[in-house]
Backbone as XML, in Angstrom:
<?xml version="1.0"?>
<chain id="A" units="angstrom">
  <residue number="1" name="UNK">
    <atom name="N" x="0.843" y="-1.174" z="0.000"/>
    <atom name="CA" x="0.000" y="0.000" z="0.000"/>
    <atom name="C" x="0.891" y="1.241" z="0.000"/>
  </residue>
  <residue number="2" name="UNK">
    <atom name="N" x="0.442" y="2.242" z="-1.115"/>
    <atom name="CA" x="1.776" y="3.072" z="-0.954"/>
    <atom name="C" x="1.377" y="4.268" z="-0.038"/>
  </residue>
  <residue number="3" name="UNK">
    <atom name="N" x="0.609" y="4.298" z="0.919"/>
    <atom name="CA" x="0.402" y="5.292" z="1.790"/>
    <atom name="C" x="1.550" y="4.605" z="2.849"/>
  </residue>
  <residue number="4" name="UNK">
    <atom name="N" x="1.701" y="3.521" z="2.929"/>
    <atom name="CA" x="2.572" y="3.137" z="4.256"/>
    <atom name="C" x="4.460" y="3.396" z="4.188"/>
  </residue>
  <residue number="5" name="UNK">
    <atom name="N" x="4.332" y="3.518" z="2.241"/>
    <atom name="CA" x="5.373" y="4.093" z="2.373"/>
    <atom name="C" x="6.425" y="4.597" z="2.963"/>
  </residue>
  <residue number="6" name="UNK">
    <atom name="N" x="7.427" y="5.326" z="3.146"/>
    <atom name="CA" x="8.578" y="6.235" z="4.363"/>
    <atom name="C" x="7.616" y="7.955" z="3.588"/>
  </residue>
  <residue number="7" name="UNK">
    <atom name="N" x="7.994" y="7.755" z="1.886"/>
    <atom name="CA" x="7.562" y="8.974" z="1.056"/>
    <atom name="C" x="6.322" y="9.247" z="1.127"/>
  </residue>
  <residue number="8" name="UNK">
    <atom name="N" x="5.264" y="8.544" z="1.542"/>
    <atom name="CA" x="3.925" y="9.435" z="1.491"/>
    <atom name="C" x="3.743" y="10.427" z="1.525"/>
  </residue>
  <residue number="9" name="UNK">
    <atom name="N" x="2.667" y="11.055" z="1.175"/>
    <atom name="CA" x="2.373" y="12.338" z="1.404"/>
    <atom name="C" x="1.559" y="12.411" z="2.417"/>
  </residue>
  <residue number="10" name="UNK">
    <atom name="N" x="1.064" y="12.125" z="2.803"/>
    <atom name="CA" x="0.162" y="11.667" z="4.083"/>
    <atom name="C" x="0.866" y="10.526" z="5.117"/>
  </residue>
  <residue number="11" name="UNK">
    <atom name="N" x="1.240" y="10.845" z="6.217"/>
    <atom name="CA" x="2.180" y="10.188" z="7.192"/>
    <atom name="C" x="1.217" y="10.585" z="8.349"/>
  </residue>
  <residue number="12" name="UNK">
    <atom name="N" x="0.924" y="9.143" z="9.471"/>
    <atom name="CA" x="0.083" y="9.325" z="10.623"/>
    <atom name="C" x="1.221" y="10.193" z="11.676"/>
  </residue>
  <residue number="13" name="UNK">
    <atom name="N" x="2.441" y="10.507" z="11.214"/>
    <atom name="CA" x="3.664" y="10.958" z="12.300"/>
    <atom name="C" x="4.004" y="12.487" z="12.136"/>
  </residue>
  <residue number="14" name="UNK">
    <atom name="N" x="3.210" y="13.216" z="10.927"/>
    <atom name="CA" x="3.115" y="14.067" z="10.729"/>
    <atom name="C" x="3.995" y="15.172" z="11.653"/>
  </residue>
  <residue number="15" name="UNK">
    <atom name="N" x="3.205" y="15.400" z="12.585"/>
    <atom name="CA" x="3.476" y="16.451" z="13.706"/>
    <atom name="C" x="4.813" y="15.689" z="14.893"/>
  </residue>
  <residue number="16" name="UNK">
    <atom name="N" x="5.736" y="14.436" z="14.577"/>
    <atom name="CA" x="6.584" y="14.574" z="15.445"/>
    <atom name="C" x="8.000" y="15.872" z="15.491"/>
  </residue>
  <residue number="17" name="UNK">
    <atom name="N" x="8.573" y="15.603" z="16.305"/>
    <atom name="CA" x="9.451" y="16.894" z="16.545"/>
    <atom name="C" x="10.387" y="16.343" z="15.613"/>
  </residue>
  <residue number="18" name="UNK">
    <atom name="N" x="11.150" y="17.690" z="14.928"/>
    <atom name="CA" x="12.320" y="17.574" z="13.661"/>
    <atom name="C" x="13.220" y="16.675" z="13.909"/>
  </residue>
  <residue number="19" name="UNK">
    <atom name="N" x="13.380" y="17.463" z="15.362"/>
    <atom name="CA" x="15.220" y="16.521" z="15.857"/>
    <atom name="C" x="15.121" y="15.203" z="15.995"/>
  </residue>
  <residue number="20" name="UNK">
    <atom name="N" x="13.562" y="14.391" z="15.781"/>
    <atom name="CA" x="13.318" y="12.999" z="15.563"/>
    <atom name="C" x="13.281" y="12.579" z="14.399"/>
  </residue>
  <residue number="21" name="UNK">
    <atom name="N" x="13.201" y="13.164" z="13.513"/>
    <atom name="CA" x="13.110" y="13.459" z="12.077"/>
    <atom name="C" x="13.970" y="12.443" z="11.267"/>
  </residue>
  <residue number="22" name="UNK">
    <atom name="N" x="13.933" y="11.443" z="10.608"/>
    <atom name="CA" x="14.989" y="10.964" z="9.844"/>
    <atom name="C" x="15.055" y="10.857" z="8.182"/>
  </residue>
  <residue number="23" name="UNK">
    <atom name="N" x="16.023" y="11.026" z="7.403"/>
    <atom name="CA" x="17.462" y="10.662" z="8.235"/>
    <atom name="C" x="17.923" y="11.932" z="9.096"/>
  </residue>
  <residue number="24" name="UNK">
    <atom name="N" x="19.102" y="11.118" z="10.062"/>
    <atom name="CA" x="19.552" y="12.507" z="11.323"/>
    <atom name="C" x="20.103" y="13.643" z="10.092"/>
  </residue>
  <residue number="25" name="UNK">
    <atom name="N" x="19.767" y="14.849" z="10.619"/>
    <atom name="CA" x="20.507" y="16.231" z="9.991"/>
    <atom name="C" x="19.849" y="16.029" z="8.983"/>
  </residue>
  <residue number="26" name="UNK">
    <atom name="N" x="18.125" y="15.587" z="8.505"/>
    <atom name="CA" x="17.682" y="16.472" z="7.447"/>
    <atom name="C" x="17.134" y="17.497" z="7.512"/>
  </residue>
  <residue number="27" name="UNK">
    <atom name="N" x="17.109" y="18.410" z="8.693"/>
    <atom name="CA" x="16.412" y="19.943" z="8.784"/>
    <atom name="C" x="18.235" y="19.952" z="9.008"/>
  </residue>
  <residue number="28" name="UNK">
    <atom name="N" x="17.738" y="21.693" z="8.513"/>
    <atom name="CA" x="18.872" y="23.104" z="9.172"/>
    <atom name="C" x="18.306" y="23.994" z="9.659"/>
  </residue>
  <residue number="29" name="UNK">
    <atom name="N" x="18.581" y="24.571" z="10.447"/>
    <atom name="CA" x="17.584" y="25.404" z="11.796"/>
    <atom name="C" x="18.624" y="26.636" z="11.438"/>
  </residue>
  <residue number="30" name="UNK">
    <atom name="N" x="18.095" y="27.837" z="11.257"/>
    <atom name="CA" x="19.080" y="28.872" z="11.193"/>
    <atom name="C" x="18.198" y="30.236" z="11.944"/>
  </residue>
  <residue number="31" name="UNK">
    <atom name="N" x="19.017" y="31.328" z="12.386"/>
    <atom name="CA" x="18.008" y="32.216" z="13.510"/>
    <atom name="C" x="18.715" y="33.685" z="12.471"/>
  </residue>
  <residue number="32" name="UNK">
    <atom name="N" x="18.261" y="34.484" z="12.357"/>
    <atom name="CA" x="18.362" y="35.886" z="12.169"/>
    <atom name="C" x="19.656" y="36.446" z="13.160"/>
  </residue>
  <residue number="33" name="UNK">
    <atom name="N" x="19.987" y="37.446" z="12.894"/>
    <atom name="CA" x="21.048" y="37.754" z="13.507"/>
    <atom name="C" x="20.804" y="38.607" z="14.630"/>
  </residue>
  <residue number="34" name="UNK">
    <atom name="N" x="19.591" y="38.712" z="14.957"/>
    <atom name="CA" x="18.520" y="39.370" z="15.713"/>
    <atom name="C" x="18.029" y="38.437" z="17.076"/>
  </residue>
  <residue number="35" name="UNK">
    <atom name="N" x="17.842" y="36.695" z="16.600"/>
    <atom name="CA" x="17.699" y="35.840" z="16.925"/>
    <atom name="C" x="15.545" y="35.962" z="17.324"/>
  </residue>
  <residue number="36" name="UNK">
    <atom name="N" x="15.632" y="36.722" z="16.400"/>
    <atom name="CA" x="14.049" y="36.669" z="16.816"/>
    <atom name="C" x="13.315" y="35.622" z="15.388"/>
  </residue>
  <residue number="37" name="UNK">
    <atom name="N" x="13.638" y="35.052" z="14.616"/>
    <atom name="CA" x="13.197" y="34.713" z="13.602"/>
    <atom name="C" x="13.741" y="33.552" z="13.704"/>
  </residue>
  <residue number="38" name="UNK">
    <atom name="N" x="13.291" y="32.492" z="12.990"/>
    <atom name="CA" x="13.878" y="31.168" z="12.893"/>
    <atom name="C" x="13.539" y="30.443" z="11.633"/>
  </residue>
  <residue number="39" name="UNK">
    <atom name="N" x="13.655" y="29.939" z="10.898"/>
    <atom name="CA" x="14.029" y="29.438" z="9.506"/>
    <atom name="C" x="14.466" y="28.186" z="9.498"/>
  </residue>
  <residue number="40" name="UNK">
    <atom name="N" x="13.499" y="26.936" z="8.562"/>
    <atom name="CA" x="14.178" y="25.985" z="8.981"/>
    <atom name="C" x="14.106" y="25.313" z="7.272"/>
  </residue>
  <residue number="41" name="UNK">
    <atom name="N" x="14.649" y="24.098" z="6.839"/>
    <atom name="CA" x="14.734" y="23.926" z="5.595"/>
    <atom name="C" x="15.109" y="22.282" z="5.262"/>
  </residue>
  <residue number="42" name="UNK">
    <atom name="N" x="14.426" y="21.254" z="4.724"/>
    <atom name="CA" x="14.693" y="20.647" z="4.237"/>
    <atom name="C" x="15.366" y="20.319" z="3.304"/>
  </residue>
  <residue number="43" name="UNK">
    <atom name="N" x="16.324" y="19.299" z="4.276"/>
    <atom name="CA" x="17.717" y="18.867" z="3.165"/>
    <atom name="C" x="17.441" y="17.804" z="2.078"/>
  </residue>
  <residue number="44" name="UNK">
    <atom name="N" x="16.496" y="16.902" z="2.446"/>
    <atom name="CA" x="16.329" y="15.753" z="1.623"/>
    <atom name="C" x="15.056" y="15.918" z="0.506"/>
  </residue>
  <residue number="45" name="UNK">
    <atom name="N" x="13.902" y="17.010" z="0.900"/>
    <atom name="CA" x="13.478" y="17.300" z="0.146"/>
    <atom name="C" x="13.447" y="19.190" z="-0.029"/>
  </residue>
  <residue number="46" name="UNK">
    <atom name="N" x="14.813" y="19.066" z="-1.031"/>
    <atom name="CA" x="15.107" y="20.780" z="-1.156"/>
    <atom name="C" x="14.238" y="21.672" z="-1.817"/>
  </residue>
  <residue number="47" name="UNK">
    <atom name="N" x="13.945" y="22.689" z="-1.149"/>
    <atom name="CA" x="12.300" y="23.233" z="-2.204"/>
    <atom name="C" x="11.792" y="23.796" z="-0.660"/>
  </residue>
  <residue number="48" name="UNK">
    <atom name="N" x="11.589" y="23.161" z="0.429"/>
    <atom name="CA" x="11.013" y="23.299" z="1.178"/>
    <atom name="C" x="11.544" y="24.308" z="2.912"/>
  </residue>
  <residue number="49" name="UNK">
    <atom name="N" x="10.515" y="25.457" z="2.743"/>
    <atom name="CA" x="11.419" y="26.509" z="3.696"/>
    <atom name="C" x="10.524" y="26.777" z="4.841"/>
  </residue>
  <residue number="50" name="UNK">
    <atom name="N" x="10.782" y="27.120" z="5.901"/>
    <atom name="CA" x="9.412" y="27.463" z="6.961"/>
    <atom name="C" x="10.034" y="28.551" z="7.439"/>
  </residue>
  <residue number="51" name="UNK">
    <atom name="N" x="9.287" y="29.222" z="8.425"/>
    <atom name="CA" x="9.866" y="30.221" z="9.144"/>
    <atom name="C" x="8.486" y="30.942" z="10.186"/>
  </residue>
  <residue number="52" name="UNK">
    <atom name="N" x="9.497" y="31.153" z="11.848"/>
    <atom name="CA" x="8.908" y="31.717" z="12.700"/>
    <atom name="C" x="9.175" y="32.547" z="13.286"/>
  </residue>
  <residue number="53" name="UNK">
    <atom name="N" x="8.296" y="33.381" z="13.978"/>
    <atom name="CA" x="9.273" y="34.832" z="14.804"/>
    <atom name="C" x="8.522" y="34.831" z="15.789"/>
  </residue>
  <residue number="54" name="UNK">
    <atom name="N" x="9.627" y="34.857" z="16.391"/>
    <atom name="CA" x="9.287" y="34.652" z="18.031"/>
    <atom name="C" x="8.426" y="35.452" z="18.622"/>
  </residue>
  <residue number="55" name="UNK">
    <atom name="N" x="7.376" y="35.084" z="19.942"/>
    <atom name="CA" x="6.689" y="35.644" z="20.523"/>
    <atom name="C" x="5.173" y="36.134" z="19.412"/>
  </residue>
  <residue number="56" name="UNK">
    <atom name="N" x="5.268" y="35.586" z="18.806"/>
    <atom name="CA" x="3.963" y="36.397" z="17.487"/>
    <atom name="C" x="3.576" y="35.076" z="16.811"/>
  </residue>
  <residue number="57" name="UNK">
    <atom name="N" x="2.447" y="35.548" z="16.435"/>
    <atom name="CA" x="2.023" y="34.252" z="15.203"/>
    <atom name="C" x="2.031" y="34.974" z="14.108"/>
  </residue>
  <residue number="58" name="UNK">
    <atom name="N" x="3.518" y="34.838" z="13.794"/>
    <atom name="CA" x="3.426" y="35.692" z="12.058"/>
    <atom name="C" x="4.788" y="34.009" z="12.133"/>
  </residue>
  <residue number="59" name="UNK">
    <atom name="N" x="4.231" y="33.508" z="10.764"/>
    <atom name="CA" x="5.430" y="31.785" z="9.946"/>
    <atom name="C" x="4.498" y="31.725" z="8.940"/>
  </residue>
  <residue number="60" name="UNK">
    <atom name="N" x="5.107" y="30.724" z="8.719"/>
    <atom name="CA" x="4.681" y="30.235" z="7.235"/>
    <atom name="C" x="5.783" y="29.133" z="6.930"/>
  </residue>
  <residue number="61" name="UNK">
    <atom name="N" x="5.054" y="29.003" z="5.356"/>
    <atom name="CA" x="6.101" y="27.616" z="5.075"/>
    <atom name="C" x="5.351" y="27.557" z="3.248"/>
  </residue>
  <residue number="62" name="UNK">
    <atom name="N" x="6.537" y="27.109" z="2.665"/>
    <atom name="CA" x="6.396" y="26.672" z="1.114"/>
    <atom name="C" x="6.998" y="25.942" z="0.655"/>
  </residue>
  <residue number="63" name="UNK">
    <atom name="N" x="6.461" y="25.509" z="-0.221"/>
    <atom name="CA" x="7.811" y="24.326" z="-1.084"/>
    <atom name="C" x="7.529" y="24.596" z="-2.580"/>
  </residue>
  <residue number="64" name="UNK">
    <atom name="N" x="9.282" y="24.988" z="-3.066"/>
    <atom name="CA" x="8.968" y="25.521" z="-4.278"/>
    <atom name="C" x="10.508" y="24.426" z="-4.522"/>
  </residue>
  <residue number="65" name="UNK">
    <atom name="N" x="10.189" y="23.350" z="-4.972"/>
    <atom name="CA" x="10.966" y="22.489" z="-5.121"/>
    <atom name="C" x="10.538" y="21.515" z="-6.830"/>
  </residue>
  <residue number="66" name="UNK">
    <atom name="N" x="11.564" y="20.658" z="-6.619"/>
    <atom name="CA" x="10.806" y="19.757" z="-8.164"/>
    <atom name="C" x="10.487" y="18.251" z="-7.827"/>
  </residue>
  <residue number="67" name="UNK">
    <atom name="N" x="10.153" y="17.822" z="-6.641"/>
    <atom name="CA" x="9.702" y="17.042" z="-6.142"/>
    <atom name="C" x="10.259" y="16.013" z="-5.641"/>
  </residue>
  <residue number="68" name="UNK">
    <atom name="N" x="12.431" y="16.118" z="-5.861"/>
    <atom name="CA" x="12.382" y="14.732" z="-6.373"/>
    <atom name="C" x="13.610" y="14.914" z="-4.457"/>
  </residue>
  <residue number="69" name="UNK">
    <atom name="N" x="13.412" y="13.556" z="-4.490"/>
    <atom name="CA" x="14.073" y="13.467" z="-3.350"/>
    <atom name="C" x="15.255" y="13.584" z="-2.957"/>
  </residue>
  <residue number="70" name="UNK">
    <atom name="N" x="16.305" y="13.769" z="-2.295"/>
    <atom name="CA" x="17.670" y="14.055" z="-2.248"/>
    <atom name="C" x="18.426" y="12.981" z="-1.184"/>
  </residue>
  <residue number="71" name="UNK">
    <atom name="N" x="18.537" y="11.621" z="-2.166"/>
    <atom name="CA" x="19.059" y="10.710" z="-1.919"/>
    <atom name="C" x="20.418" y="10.613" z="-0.952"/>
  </residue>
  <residue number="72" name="UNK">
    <atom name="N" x="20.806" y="11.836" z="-1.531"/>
    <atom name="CA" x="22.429" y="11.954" z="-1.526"/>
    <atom name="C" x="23.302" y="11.915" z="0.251"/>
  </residue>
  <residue number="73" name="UNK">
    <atom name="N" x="21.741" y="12.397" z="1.208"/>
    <atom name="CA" x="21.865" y="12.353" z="2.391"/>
    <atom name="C" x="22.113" y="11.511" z="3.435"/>
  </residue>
  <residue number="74" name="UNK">
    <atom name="N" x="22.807" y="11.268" z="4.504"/>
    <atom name="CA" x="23.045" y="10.196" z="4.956"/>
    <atom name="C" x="21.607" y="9.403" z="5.219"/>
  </residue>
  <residue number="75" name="UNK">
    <atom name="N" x="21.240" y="8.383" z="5.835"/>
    <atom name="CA" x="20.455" y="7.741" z="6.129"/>
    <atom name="C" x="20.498" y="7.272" z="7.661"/>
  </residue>
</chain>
C-alpha cells in the first residue's frame, strides 16, 4: 500500500518533533542575527522553507521544489 510508504504524502507521524526526524541532519535550523526569527529547511526534500518569529504568530512555510528526493543524504 503506498500510503505506508517512508515517502507518502500523508504520514500518521506528521506532527513529530524535527530533531526525531529521519534521516539525522535532514532539517537546518538557522536564527536571524537578531535571533528573533527562525528558519528551517529541508535537506532531503530541497524546495522546502518554513519560518517563525518569536513571541507572534506571524510563519509560514512553502515548497517551491521539483519534487524529487535528495538521496544523496546520509540515512
Amino acid at each position: 500500500m503506498a500510503l505506508l510508504e517512508d515517502d507518502a504524502v500523508f504520514q500518521a507521524n506528521f506532527l513529530d518533533e524535527v530533531q526525531q526526524d529521519l534521516p539525522i541532519g535532514c532539517w537546518s535550523i538557522q536564527k536571524d542575527s537578531m535571533g528573533q526569527t527562525a528558519v528551517i529547511r529541508h535537506n532531503a526534500w530541497a524546495g522546502f522553507v518554513a519560518y517563525h518569529e518569536a513571541c507572534t504568530n506571524d510563519f509560514g512555510s512553502v515548497y517551491v521544489g521539483d519534487g524529487l528526493k535528495n538521496t544523496e543524504i546520509c540515512h
